[in-house]
N, C-alpha and C positions, 0 to 999 in steps of 0.2 A: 502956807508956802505954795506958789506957782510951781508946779513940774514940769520941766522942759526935757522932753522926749530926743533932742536934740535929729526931729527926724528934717534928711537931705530937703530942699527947697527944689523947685522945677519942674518938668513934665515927668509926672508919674513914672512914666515909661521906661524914665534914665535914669532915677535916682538907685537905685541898687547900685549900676554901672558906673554911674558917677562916684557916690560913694566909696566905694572899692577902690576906684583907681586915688581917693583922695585922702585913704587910709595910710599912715606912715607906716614901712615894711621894716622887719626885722631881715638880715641878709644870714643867709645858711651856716655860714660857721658862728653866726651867733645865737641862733636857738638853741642849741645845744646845751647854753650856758644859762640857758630859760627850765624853768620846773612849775608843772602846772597841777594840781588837783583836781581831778573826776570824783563827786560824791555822786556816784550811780550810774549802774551800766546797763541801764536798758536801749531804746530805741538812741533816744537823744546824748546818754550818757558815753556808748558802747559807740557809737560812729563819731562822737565830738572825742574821746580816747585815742581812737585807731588814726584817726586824720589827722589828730595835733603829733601823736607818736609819727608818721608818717613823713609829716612837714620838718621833724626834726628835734621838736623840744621832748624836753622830759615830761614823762607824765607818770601821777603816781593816782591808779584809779583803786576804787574802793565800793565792795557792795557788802549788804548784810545778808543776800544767798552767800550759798555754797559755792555758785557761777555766776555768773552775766547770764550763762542760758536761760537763768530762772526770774529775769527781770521779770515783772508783771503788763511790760511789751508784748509778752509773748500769749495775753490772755486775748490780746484783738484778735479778731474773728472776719468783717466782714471787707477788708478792703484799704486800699490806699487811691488817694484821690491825685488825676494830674491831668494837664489841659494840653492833651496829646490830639486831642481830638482826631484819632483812629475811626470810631463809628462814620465820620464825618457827618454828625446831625445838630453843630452851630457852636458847638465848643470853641473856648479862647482864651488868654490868659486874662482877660479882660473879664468874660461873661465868669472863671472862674474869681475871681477878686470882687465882681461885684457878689455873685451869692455867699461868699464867705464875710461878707460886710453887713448885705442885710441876712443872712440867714443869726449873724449874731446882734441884731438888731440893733445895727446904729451904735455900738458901742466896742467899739477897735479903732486903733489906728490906721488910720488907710496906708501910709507908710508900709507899715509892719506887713499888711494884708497882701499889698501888691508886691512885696520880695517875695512871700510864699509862694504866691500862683505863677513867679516868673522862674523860681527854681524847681518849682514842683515836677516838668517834664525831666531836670536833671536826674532828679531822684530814681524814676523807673528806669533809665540806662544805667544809674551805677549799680542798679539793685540788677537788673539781668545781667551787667556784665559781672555781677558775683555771684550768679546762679540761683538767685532765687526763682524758682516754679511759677511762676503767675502762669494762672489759666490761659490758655490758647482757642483760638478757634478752629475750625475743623482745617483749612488752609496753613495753621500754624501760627497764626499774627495773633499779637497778646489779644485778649480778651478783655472788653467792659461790660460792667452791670452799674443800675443805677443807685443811687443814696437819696435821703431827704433834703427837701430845701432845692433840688437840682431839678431844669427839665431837660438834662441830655446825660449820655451815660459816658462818666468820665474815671469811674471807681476800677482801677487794677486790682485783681482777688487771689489769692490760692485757697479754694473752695475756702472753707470756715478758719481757717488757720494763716490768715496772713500773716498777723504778727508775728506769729512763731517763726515763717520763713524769712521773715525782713530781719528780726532777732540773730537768725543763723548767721545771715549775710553778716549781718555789722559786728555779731563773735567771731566768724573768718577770719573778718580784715582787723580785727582786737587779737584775734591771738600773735596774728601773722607782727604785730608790734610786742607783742610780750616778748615775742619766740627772738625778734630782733633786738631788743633791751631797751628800747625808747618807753615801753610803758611797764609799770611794774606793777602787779594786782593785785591788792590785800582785800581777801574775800574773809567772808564773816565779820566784817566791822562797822559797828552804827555810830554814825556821828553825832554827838553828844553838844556839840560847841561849837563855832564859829570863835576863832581868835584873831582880834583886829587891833594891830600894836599901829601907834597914831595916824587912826583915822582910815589904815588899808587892811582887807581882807590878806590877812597872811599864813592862814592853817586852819589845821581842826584840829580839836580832840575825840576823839573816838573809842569806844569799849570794843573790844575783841571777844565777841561772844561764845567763843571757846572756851576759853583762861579766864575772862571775865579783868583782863589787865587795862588800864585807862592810857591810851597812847595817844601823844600826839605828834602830827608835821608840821613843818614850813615848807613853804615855798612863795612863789613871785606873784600868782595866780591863783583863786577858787574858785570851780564851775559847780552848781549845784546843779542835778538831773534829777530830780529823786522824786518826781509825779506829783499826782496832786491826794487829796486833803479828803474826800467823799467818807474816808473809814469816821468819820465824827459823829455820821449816822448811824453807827456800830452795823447795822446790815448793807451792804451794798454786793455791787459788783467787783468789787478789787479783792487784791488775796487781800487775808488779813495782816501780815506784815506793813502793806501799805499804810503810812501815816503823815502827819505834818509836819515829825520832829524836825529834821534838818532844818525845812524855812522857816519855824519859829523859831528855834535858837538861833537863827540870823537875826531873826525879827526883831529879837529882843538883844543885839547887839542891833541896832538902826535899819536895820533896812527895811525899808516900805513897804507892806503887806497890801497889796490892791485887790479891790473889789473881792473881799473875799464869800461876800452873798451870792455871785455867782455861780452856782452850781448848777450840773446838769443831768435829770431825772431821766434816765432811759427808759421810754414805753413798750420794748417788749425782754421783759426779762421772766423769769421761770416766777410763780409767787409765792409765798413762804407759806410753808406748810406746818412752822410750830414754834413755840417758842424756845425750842431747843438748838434753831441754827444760829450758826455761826457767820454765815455769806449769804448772798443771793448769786443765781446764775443768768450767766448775760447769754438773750437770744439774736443772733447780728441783726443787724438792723435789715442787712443785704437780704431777709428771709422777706420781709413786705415791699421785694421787686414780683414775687410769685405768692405770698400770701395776702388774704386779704381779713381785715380785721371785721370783727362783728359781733353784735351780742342781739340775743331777742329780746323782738320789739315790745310782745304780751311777756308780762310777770309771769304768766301762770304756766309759760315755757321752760321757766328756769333746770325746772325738777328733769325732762327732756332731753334723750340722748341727742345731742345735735344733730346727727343727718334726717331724725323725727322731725324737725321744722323746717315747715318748706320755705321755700327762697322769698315767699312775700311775706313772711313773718321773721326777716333777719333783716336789719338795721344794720347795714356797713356806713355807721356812721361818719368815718373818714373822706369815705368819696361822697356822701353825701355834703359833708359839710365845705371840704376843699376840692371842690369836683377839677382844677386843676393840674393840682398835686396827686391827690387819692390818698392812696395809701401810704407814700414817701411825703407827707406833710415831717415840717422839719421836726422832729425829738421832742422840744418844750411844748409844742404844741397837741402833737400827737397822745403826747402824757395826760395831760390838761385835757384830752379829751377822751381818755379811756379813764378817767377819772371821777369827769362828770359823769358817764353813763355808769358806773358802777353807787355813786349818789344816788342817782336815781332810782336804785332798786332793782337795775338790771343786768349785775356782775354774774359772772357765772365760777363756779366753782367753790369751795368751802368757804364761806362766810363772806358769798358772794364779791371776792377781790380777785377778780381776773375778765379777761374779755378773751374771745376766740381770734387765733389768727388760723384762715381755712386754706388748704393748698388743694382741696378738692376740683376748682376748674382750673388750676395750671399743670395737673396731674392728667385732666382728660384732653385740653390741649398739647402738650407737649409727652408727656407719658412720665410714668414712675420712674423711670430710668435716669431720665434726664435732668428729673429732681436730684436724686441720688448724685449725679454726677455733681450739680453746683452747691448742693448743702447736706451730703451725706453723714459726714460727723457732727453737722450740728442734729439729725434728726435721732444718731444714736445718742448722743450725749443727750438729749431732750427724753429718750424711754428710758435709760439708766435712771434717772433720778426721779421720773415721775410714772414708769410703769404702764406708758402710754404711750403704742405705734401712731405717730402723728401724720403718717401715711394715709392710715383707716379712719383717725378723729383728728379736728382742729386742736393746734395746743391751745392750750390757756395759758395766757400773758396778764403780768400787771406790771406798771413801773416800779423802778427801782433807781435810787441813786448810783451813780456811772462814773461822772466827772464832771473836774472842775473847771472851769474857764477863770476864776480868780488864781490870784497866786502871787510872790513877788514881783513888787514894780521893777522895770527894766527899761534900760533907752532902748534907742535902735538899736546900738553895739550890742545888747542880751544886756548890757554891765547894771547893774543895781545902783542904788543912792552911794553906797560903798565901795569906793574906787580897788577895784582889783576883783571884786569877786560878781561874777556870771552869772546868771542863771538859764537855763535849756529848757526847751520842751512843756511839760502839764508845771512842771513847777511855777513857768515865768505866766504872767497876764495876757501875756501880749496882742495875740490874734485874733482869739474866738470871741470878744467881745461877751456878748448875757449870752449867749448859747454858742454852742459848737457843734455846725453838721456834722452826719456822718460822715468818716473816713480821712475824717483830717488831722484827725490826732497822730496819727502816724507819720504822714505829712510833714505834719509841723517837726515831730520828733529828730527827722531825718532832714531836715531844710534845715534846721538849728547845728545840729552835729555835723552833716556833710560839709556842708555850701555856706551857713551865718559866720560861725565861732571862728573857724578857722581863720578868717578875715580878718575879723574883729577884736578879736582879741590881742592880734598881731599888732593892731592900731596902738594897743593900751602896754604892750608891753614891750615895744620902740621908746617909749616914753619914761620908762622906769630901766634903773641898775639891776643887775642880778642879785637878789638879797641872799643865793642862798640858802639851804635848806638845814641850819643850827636853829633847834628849840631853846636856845638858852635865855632869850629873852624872858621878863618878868609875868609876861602877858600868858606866854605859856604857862609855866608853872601855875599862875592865879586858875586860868583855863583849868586844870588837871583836879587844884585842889577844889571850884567849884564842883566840877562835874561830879566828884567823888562825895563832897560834903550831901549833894542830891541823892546821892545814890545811897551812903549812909544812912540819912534819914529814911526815906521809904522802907529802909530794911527795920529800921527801929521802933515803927510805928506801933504795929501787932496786933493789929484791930482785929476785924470780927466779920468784915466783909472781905469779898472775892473782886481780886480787879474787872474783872469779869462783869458782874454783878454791875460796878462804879458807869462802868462803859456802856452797859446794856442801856441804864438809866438815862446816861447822857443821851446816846442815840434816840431812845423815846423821845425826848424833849424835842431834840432837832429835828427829827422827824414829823411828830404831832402838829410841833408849834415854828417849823422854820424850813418846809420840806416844800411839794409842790406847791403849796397855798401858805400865806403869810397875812399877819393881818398887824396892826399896831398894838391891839390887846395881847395877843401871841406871841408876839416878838418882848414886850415888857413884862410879859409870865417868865418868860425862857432867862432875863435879864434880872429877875431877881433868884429865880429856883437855879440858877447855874452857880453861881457863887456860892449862894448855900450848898450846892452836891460839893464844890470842889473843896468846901470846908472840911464837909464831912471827912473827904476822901483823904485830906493831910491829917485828921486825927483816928480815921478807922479803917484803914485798909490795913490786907494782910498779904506778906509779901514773906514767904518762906525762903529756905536757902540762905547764901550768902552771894555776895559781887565777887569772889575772887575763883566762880565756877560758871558750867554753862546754868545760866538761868532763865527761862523763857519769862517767869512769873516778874522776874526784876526787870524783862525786857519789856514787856506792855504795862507795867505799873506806869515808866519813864514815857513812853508813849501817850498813855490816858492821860496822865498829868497834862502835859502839852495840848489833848483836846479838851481837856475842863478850863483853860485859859483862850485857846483857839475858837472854840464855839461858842463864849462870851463875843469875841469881836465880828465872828462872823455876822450873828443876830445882833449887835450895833451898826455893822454895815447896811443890812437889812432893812434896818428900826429908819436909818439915814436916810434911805434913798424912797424917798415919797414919790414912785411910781413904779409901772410895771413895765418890764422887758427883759424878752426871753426866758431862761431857766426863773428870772425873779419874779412871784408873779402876787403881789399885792392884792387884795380882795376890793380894795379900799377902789382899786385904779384899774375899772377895765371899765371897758366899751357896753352898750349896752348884749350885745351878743357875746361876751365874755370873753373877749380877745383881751391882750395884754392894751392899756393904756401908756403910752411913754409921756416922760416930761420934759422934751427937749429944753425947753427955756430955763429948766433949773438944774438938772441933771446928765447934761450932756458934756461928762467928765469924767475922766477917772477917777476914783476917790482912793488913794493908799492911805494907808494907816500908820501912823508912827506911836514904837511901844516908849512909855514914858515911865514904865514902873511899875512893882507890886502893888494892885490895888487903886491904880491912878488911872484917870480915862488917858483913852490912847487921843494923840491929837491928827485930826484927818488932813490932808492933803491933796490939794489936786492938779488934775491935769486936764486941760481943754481939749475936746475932740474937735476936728476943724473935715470937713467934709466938702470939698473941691471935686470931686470925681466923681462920688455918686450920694445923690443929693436926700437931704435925709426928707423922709416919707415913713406913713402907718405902711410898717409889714401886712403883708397879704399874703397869703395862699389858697385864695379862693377862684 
């Protein structure tokens, strides 16, 4: 099947504008009579809540914290991106749209790309008019610093914690609808199901992980927010709650899983110190505006407190290799190249997997202090866990899995293959094409929630009757009793292994054989050893407790299940796409200088997946990228 994106025709410039105005409107005594579904209140979730609450419909939002404060929103660090061009050094919403195009190398919608960097100055006035803190300059005018893939500084920051303050804003303007009765909050609930009674998203089911009870809603509308999918690598940087359930129990009621090979490997993150963790920790990216990366050039350095090697015997490979960019080369690149120099025998740190990021000359230009002020919490959270004043020594970095740029397929509207129900933010495909610069994710999260949904949605639900919100349709009930027949089962297995254990495994695999480097041998290992673990995993896993309590052990059993079936389709997304770009980087497909190889003439498409069944290949789908604005070209940052 052809997918039609159903994106606006005309000058770039107007189609947002145009759009909007040709969107049919619900009129204000009639939202009321409208009820919409939030599966998740983070960035995208928590301001798509408060603004539909606001406009007037019902909303009945849902997280599995204890708050919304605890979305995993609140783990971003370095920045929010918008084309305010403040510095005044060539910013626009134009040069933003084009780097968010190629920085995700040629594979995004231009459509999609040019609403974000047209709403993106939105986003920092509604964020200051709700108080959030971004850094100022000594005059008081907000503050920029810069991100990868960019050469002007257009990143909005509050020191290492942005996302926490963008998080507060958008729980404010969420409470401030609870407080009013337009949204109502069922916190501790994971959604289990998608229930879609002929042919429309019409509810979930969901377990309330307190009671451990199976409940379901209806309503007219369901918006997933619920991030992306990286926990498949069992280590990354997201909490570990974060998972794919939601969008595969869509998935596997119809809707399109796209590009789900797309992931993206963040190059400076903390590096794993044993086999007993459980995360990895993310170092902003905003830290390589004053750090610079490096490892030594002679092997026989390694052993070597770093400020013992002097400055002709350190290899800052980055500005060597992208003298351009330097040290803000975009993310999949940057990775791919602290990668290779630890190949080469020149990592530093235990079992040589890390490389130096040095703040030594931005310390005697500008002074300790001043460090202090732009990334003070990242440098204590960086001694807390490694025992090391990064002040006095360069941290040690390696990548780590971060995020995802695949996710459910979505038209322009957000709305899915499945008429009624939305998708937001890391969940949906839409923007970041194979890689995602810094600082955009927030971006997106907040352009989806503010300024997209609220539109659009409005389009789709002028168009439908109030259905409603009685469960007593058949659809529900089937809903309840699968959910729970699942859940039965994993309690009744009583094997011998720890889900734990199941997950650890899986992440190996994805990792070893589907991680920064990919190859066809690798991806066909992963394609036959995944189905055999998820074998295993339905006849030996052990899942103490019962469902009708809290259960953490019954709550990631349900999760691993989902990525022992998810991380099969990822590595056939993978195995598909016979080239390299961005986060996907095929061994098979690069340049001879080891840059990503793309395959326009074969590959210049979306590819979604549709689930066909237990055990049955998924069949692929796609969608033509059409590129009128900015014309496709080999990525460069050299």
């Amino acid at each position: 099947m052809i997918l039609d994106g159903k994106c606006p025709t005309g000058p770039i410039e107007k189609t947002w504008d145009k759009h909007r105005f040709d969107l049919k409107l619900v009129n204000p005594a009639n939202k009321r009579k409208y009820t919409v579904i939030m599966v998740g209140t983070g960035l995208a979730g928590g301001a798509a809540a408060a603004s539909l609450g606001e406009l007037g419909y019902n909303v009945m939002a849902f997280c599995y914290q204890d708050s919304p404060r605890r979305a995993h929103s609140i783990a971003a660090q370095g920045g929010i991106n918008a084309a305010k061009n403040y510095p005044n050094d060539g910013d626009s919403i134009y040069r933003l749209f084009y780097d968010t195009i190629k920085g995700g190398d040629f594979r995004a919608r231009e459509a999609d790309v040019w609403r974000l960097a047209q709403v993106s100055n939105n986003i920092i006035d509604q964020c200051v008019a709700q108080g959030v803190p971004f850094a100022r300059d000594y005059a008081g005018y907000l503050d920029n610093r810069s991100f990868g893939g960019a050469q002007v500084s257009r990143t909005f920051y509050a020191r290492g914690q942005t996302g926490q303050q963008l998080l507060l804003g958008a729980y404010s303007a969420l409470s401030r609808q609870i407080k009013a009765g337009t949204v109502k909050m069922y916190n501790r609930r994971e959604m289990l199901d998608l229930v879609v009674v002929d042919g429309v998203a019409r509810g979930i089911t969901c377990r309330n992980l307190v009671t451990g009870e199976i409940e379901s809603y209806a309503a007219d509308a369901v918006c997933l927010a619920t991030g992306g999918y990286v926990n498949v690598f069992y280590l990354s940087t997201n909490a570990m709650g974060c998972s794919v359930t939601a969008g595969w129990k869509a998935a596997k009621k119809g809707a399109f899983f796209a590009n789900p090979c797309y992931t993206q490997i963040h190059p400076t993150c903390i590096p794993q110190a044993g086999d007993y963790q459980s995360k990895l920790t993310l170092m902003s990216e905003s830290l390589r505006n004053d750090g610079r990366c490096w490892v030594p050039k002679k092997k026989e350095d390694l052993a070597k407190h770093p400020s013992e090697i002097p400055e002709e015997d350190r290899d800052y490979y980055l500005e060597r290799k992208y003298p351009s960019f330097g040290n803000l080369a975009p993310r999949d690149i940057a990775s791919r190249a602290a990668k290779e120099q630890c190949d080469d025998g020149r990592g530093v740190g235990p079992g040589g997997r890390g490389v130096y990021l040095d703040f030594a000359a931005s310390i005697k230009r500008v002074g300790e202090h001043t460090i202090k002020e732009r990334y003070g919490n990242l440098f204590e959270m960086y001694e807390k866990i490694t025992a090391e004043d990064a002040y006095k020594r360069p941290m040690r970095m390696y990548p780590a899995p971060h995020y995802s740029m695949g996710g459910l397929w979505v038209d322009y509207n957000l709305m899915s293959n499945i008429p009624g129900l939305f998708v937001l933010g890391e969940a949906n495909f839409s923007v970041h094409g194979a890689n995602r610069l810094g600082a955009s994710a927030l971006m997106q999260g907040l352009a989806d929630g503010y300024f997209v949904i609220p539109y659009t949605i409005g389009g789709y639900l002028a168009s439908v009757k109030p259905a409603g919100t009685s469960t007593d349709h058949a659809e529900f009930k089937k809903s309840v009793e699968d959910v729970k027949a699942e859940q039965d089962k994993l309690l009744s297995i009583n094997g011998k292994k720890t889900v734990t254990e199941f997950m650890r495994e899986l992440g190996s695999l994805m990792w070893e054989n589907c991680g920064m480097a990919r190859s066809k041998e690798s991806l066909e290992e992963n394609l036959t050893k995944i189905p055999a673990l998820r074998e295993e995993f339905w006849q030996n896993v052990k899942v103490t407790g019962s469902g009708a309590e809290f259960n953490q052990q019954l709550e990631n059993a349900g999760r691993t299940a989902d990525f022992l079936e998810f991380g099969e389709l990822l590595c056939r997304d993978a195995l598909h796409r016979e080239e390299s770009c961005g986060g996907h980087f095929r061994v098979e497909h690069q340049y001879d200088d080891g840059e990503a190889m793309r395959n326009d003439a074969d590959f210049c498409y979306v590819g979604a997946w549709e689930y066909k069944g237990k055990d049955k290949e998924p069949e692929l789908h796609k969608e033509p990228l059409k590129f009128e604005n900015v014309h496709l070209a080999v990525r460069s940052y050299k």
